[in-house]
C-alpha positions, 0 to 999 in steps of 0.5 A: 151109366151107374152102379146105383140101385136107387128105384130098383126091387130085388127079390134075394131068395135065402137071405136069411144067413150067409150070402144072401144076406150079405147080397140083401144089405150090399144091395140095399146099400146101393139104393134097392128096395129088397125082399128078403126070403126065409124060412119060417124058422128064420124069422129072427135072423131076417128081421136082422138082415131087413134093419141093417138093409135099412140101415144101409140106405135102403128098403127091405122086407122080409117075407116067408117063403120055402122055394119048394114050393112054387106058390110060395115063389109066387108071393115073393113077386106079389110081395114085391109089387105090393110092398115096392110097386115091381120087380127089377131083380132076381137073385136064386141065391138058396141052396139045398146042399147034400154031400154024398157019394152018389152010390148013397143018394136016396130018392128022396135025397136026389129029389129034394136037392133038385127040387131047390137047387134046380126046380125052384130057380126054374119057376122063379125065372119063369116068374120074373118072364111074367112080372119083371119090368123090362131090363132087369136082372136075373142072377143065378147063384152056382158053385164052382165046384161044378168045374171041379168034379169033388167026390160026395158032390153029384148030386148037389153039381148036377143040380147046379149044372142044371141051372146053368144051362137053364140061365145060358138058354133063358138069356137068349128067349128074354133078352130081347126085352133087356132082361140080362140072366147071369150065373155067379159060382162062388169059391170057398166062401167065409160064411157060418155055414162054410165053417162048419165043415172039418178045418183040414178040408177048408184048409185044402181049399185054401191052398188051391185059391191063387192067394191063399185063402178063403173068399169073403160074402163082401167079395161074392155081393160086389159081383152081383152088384155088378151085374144088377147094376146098368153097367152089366147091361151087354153081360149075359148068359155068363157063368162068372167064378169068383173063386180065387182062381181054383178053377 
C-alpha cells in the first residue's frame, strides 16, 4: 500500500484560493494530475495554483466552472477525461458561506447556499457514479460547526448536514465498485478568507482548540491525501473533524 497519487486525476472544485488550492498542490505533490475549478473572475489566482501544482511534481489544469450550475460540473469530468484520460478523484471542496440568524435568511439566500453547499456536491457525485474509474475517491469538504450549533450558521450547517448524510448513504450504493465517499469538517482554518472575519471571534475560536490555535490549510490537505490515497481503501461513509479537538 502507498500514499502516491502517480496516475491518478482529481477534479478539486474551489481550488482557486483557500483550501482547495492548498488540496490541488498537496495533491499534485503526490503525483495527481489535477483539475482546478474557478470561478471566471479567478483566473489569475488559478493559474497560480495550476504552476506550483506543477511545480510540485505533478499535473494540473485549471478549468472554468461555477458548480451552480450542474453543466458546468459536467465539464469538469469531460475536462478530466480529455486533459488526463479519467477521473479517480473528487473533492466538493467549494463553499458558499452566508452567516445569519435564521429569522433573516431570504429565499434568495436559503437557495443559494443550498444551491452550492448541498445541490452542486450532490450531482458531482452523481457524476463521478457515471465516470469514476472504479476504486476511487469522493471526499466531501463539511465544516465542524455542524457539531456546534453557532448562531448566524443554520442556514450555512443545514446545508453542510445535508451533505453529510448524502456522503454517509452514497458510500453504501457505490461501494461495492471500491469507490470510498468520506466527509472532511475542518476547524478553524488559517486561510485569507478565515482572517477576514473580526480578530475576537478567531480569538474565541482559538481558545476552544485543545492547543490553542488555529489549524493550518497543510494540516486539513494531509488528511484528504489520506483518504485519496490506497491506504484509506476500508474508510468510508466517515465524517473526520479535524478541528483541534473543538468538538
Amino acid at each position: 500500500m502507498s500514499t502516491s497519487l502517480d496516475g491518478k486525476v482529481a477534479i478539486i472544485t474551489g481550488a482557486a484560493t483557500g483550501l482547495g488550492a492548498t488540496i490541488a498542490v498537496r495533491l499534485a505533490a503526490q503525483g495527481a494530475s489535477v483539475i482546478v475549478d474557478h470561478l471566471p473572475e479567478q483566473a489569475d489566482q488559478a493559474t497560480d495554483v495550476v504552476e506550483r501544482a506543477v511545480a510540485a511534481g505533478g499535473k494540473a489544469a485549471a478549468v472554468t466552472a461555477d458548480i451552480a450550475d450542474i453543466e458546468q460540473i459536467r465539464t469538469l469530468f469531460t475536462a478530466a477525461t480529455d486533459q488526463f484520460g479519467g477521473v479517480d478523484i473528487l473533492v466538493n471542496n467549494a463553499v458558499l458561506p452566508i452567516l445569519k440568524p435564521m429569522a433573516e435568511v431570504t429565499e434568495e439566500e436559503f437557495d443559494r447556499s443550498f444551491r452550492v453547499n448541498a445541490r452542486a456536491p450532490f450531482f458531482a457525485m452523481q457524476l463521478a457514479a457515471r465516470d469514476m474509474r472504479n476504486g476511487g475517491r469522493i471526499i466531501n469538504i463539511s465544516s465542524h460547526t455542524t457539531g456546534l450549533f453557532f448562531p448566524r450558521y443554520g442556514l450555512y450547517d443545514g446545508a453542510k448536514g445535508a451533505l453529510e448524510q448524502f456522503s454517509r448513504v452514497f458510500s453504501k450504493e457505490i461501494g461495492e465498485r471500491g469507490i470510498t465517499v468520506n466527509v472532511v469538517s475542518p476547524g478553524p482554518t488559517d486561510t485569507p478568507e478565515f482572517r477576514t472575519r473580526p480578530a475576537d471571534f478567531i480569538a474565541s475560536l482559538e481558545k476552544m482548540t485543545a492547543m490553542g490555535r488555529i489549524g493550518k490549510p497543510e494540516e486539513i490537505a494531509t488528511v484528504i491525501a489520506f483518504l485519496a490515497s490506497p491506504e484509506a481503501s476500508w474508510v468510508t461513509g466517515q465524517n473526520i473533524r479535524v478541528n483541534g479537538g473543538v468538538v
